[in-house]
C-alpha positions in Angstrom: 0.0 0.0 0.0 2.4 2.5 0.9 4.2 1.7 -2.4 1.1 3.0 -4.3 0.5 5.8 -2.0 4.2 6.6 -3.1 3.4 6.3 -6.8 0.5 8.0 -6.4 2.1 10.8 -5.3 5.0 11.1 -7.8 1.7 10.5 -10.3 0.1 13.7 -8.9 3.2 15.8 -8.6 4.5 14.9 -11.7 1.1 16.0 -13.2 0.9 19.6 -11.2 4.9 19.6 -12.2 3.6 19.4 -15.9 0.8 21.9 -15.3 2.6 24.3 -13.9 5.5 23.9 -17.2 2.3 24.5 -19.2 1.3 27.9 -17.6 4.8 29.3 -17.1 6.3 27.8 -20.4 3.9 26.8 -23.4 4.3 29.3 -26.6 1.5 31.8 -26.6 1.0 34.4 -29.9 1.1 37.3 -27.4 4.0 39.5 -25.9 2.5 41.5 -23.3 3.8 45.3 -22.5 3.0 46.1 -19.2 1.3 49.1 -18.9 -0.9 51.1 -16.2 -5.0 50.8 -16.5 -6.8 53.9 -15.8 -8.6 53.6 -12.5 -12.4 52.4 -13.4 -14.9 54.7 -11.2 -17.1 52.3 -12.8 -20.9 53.2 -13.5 -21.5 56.3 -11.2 -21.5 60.1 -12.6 -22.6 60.5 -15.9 -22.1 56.4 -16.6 -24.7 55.8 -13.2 -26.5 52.4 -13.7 -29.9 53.1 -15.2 -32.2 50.6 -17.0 -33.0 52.5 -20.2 -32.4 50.1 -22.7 -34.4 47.4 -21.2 -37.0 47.9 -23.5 -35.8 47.8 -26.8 -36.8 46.0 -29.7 -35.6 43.6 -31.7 -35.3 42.7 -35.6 -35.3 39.4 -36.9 -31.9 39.5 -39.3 -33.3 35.9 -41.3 -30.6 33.6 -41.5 -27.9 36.4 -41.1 -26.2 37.0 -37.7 -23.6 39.4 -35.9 -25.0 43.0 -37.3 -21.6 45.1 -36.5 -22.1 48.1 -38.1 -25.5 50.3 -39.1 -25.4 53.3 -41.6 -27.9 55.3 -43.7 -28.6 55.9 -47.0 -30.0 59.5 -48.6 -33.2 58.1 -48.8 -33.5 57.1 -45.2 -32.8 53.4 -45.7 -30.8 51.6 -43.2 -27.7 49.3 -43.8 -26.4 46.5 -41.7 -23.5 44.2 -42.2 -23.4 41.1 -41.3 -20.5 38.0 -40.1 -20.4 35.9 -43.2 -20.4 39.0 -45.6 -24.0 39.9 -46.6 -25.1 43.2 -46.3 -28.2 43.5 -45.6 -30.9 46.8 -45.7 -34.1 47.7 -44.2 -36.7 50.5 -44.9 -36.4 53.5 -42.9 -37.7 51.6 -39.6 -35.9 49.0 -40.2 -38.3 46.6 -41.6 -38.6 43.9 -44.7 -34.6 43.3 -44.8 -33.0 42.6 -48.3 -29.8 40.7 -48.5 -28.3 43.7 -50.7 -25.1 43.1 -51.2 -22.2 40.5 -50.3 -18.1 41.3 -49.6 -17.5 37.5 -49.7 -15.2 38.8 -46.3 -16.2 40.0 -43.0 -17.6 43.5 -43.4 -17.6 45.8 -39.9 -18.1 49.4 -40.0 -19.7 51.1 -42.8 -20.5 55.1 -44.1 -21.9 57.0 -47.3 -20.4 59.1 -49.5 -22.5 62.4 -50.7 -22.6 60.5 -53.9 -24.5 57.2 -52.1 -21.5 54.9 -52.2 -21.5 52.5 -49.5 -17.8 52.6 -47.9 -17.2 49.4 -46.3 -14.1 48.4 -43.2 -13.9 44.6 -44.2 -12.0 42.9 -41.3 -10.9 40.1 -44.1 -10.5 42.1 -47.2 -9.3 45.4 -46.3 -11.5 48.9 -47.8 -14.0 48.1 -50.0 -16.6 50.5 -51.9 -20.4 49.4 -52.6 -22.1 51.3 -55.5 -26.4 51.4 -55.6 -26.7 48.5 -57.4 -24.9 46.3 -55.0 -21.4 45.7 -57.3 -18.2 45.6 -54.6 -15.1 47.1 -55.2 -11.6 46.9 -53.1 -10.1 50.3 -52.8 -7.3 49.3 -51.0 -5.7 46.3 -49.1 -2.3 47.5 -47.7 -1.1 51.2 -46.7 2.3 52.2 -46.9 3.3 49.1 -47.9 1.8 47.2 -44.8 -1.2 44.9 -45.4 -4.2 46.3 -43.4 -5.2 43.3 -41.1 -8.2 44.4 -39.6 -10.1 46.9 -40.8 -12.7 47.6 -38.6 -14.6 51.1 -39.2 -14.3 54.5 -41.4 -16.1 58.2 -42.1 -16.3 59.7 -45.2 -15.3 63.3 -45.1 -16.8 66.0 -47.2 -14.3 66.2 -49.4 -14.2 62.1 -50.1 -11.0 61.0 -47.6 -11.9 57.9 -46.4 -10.4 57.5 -42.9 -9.6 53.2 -42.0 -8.8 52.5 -38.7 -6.9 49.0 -39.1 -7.3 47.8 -35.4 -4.4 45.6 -35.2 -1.5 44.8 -37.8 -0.2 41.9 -35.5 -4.2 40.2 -34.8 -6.2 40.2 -37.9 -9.1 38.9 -38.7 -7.9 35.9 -41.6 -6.5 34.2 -39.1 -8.8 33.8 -36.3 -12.7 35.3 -35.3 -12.5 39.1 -35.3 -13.8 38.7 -31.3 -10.5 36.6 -30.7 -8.2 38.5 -32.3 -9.4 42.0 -30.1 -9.1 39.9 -27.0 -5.6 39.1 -28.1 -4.7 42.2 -28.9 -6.5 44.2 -25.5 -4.3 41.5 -23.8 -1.1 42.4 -25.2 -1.7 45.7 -25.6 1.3 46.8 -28.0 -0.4 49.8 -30.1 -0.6 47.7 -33.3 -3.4 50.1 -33.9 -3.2 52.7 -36.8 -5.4 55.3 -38.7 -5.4 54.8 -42.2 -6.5 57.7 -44.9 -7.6 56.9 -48.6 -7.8 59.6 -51.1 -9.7 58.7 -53.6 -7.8 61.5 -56.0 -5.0 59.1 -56.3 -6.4 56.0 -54.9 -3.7 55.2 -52.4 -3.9 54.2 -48.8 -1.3 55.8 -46.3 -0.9 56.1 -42.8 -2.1 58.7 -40.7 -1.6 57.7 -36.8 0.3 54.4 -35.6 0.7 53.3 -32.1 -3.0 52.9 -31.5 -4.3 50.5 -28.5 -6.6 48.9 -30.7 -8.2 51.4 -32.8 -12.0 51.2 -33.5 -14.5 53.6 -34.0 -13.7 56.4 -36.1 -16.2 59.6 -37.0 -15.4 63.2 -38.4 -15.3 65.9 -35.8 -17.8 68.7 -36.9 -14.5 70.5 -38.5 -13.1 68.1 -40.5 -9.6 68.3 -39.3 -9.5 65.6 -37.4 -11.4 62.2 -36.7 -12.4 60.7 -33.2 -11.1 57.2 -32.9 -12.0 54.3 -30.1 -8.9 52.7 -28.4 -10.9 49.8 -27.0 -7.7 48.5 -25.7 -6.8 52.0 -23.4 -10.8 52.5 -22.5 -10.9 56.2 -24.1 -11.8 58.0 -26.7 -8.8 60.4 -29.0 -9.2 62.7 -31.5 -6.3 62.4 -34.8 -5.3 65.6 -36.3 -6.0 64.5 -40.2 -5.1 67.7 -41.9 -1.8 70.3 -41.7 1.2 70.4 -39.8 -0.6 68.6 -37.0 -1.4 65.5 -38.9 -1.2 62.4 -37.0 -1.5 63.6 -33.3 -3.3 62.2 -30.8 -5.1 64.1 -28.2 -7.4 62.2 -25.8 -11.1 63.4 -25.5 -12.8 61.4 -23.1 -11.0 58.6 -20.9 -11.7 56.0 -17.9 -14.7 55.1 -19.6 -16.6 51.8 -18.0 -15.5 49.5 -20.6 -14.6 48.8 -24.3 -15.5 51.4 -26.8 -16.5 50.0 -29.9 -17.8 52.4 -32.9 -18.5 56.0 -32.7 -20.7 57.6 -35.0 -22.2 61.1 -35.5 -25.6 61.8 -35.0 -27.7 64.4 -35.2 -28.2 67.9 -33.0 -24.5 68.1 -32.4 -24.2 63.9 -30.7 -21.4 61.2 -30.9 -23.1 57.8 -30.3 -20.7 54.9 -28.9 -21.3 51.8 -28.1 -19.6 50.4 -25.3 -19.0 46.7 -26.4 -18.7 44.8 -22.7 -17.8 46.8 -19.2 -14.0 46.6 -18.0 -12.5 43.3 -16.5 -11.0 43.7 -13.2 -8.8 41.0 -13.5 -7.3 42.3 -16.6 -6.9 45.5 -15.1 -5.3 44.4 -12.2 -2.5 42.6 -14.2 -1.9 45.6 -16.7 1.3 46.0 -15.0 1.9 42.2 -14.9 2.7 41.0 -18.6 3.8 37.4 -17.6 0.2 36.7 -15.7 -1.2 37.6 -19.1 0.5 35.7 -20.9 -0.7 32.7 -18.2 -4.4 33.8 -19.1 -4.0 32.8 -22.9 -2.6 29.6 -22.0 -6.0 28.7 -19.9 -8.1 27.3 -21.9 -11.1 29.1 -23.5 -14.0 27.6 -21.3 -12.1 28.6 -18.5 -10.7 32.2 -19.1 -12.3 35.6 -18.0 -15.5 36.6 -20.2 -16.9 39.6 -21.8 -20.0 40.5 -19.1 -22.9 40.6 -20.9 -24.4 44.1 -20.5 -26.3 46.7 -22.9 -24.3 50.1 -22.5 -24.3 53.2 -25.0 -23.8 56.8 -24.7 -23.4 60.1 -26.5 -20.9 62.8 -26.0 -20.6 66.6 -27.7 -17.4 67.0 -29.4 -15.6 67.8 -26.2 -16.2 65.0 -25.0 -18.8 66.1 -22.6 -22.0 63.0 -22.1 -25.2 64.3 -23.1 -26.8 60.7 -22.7 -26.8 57.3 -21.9 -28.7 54.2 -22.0 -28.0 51.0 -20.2 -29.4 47.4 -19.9 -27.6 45.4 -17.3 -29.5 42.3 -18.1 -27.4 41.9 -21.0 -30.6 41.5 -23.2 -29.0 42.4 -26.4 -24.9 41.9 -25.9 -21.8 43.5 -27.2 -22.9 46.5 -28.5 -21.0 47.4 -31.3 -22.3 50.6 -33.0 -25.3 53.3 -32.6 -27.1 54.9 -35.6 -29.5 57.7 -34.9 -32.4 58.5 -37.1 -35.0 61.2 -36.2 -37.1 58.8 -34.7 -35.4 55.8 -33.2 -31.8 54.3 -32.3 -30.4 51.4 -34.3 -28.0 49.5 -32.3 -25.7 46.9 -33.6 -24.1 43.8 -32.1 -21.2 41.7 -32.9 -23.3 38.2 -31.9 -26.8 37.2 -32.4 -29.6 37.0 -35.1 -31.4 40.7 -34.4 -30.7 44.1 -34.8 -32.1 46.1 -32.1 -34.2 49.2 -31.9 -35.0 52.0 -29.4 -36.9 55.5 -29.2 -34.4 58.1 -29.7 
């Protein structure tokens, strides 16, 4: 007996020895930079829990799922992409959905041009323009040389400049989900992030702003000299010169937000809507400063690592960066918010999971 309690034991600690070599040893894709979170005041001031979105509505999306980014047409239709490329659009109130168009990628954020071309940020294929009768072309695939990994939003400006935030050059979307590859990059958090601009006068892509913490949302400030940008990955909200001798600085707007800012878009009267995709992890705030710990949470399998809370959260700001509103569900009804387009009657609010698009009173 005590021979098998022995080789029991060896058994065990051999086993613990082997899980431990796992966790401390086994190659991960990430190379955290340690780094210090903002502190999170969490929901109190102008982020104080409320339950505003708890009565939304849903819209059946058919067989189509994951409706990432919403836009509108000159004519008052809405847009919605889609996870396995369709495009689909609605009437005005979001009704009778048409599968109008298909990137045969992963298309994310969308805008119009003045001329009613659909801009497109396909995660997969890079920028992509959609004329009215549905035909898809690529603008660009690389800028500056540098293949554009993960194009994840744009705005149109007045004067046609297309501005691309690619939210990671190291985690794109070809190789794994476009959910897996943020996670990896929020965890490494390296500013593989850049702003992208296209000019459609010469039909080249070039770099703007690198450095970014993943880089998200992107909207024209009421001037046009700059864009606002999310960094989902440093939980605040910049503005990027775009024009002049200031091109390519950063100047933070609004930061310490209560989670991960997806899109931003411009509404009307003034408003930014943005979506806060999931409220901030404590865990992964705690170990901001502790790159090897995060690099033990990769290593964890996926069943068992931190989640994404599931909770409704969106909000609109001036162009300071002053709140004027927001709207939470902490039920998690309708998860991962990923985008916020205001009509004059409702709010159209996009997700990165599930078959509906939702739908509240403005």
């Amino acid at each position: 007996m005590r021979s098998v309690g022995r080789t029991l034991l060896v058994v065990l600690a051999s086993g613990l020895a082997a899980a431990l070599a796992y966790l401390a040893l086994w190659p991960v894709p990430v190379d955290p930079v340690a780094w210090d979170a903002p502190p999170d005041t969490g929901f109190t001031g102008p982020f104080a829990a409320n339950t505003r979105l708890a009565d939304l509505d849903t819209i059946p999306l058919g067989a189509h799922e994951g409706p990432e980014g919403v836009a509108r047409d000159a004519q008052g239709r809405v847009y919605v992409s889609t996870r396995h490329g369709v495009i689909l659009r609605f009437t005005a109130d979001g009704t009778d959905p048409v599968a109008w168009a298909d990137t045969q990628g992963r298309p994310l954020g969308l805008d119009f041009d003045t001329a009613g071309t659909l801009f497109v940020a396909d995660g997969e294929r890079g920028l992509l323009a959609i004329e009215a009768a549905g035909t898809v072309r690529l603008l660009a695939d690389s800028a500056d040389g540098t293949r554009i990994e993960f194009a994840d939003d744009l705005a149109v400006a007045a004067d046609g400049m297309v501005y691309l935030s690619d939210a990671s050059t190291k985690f794109g979307v070809r190789a794994q989900s476009d959910e897996q590859a943020s996670v990896l990059d929020v965890i490494e958090h390296g500013g593989h992030g850049r702003l992208i601009g296209w000019d459609p006068r010469t039909g080249r892509a070039s770099v703007v702003a690198r450095g970014l913490q993943f880089a998200n949302g992107v909207a024209m400030t009421p001037d046009e000299q700059a864009v606002f940008v999310c960094e989902t990955g440093a939980y605040r909200i910049v503005r990027v010169a775009v024009t002049g001798a200031a091109r390519g600085s950063v100047t933070p707007v609004l930061e310490g937000l209560p989670g991960f800012p997806d899109n931003i878009s411009r509404g009307l009267d003034g408003r930014y809507w943005v979506a806060l995709f999931a409220p901030r992890n404590a865990l992964l705030d705690a170990l901001s400063a502790r790159p090897f710990l995060r690099k033990v949470i990769v290593r964890i399998p996926m069943a068992l690592r931190p989640r994404a809370a599931e909770y409704g959260h969106i909000f609109a700001m001036d162009a300071g960066g002053r709140v004027l509103d927001d709207r939470q569900d902490p039920s998690g009804g309708f998860p991962k918010m990923t985008d916020v387009l205001e009509t004059e009657r409702w709010l159209f609010i996009g997700s990165l999971q599930g078959g509906t698009l939702a739908r509240v009173a403005r």
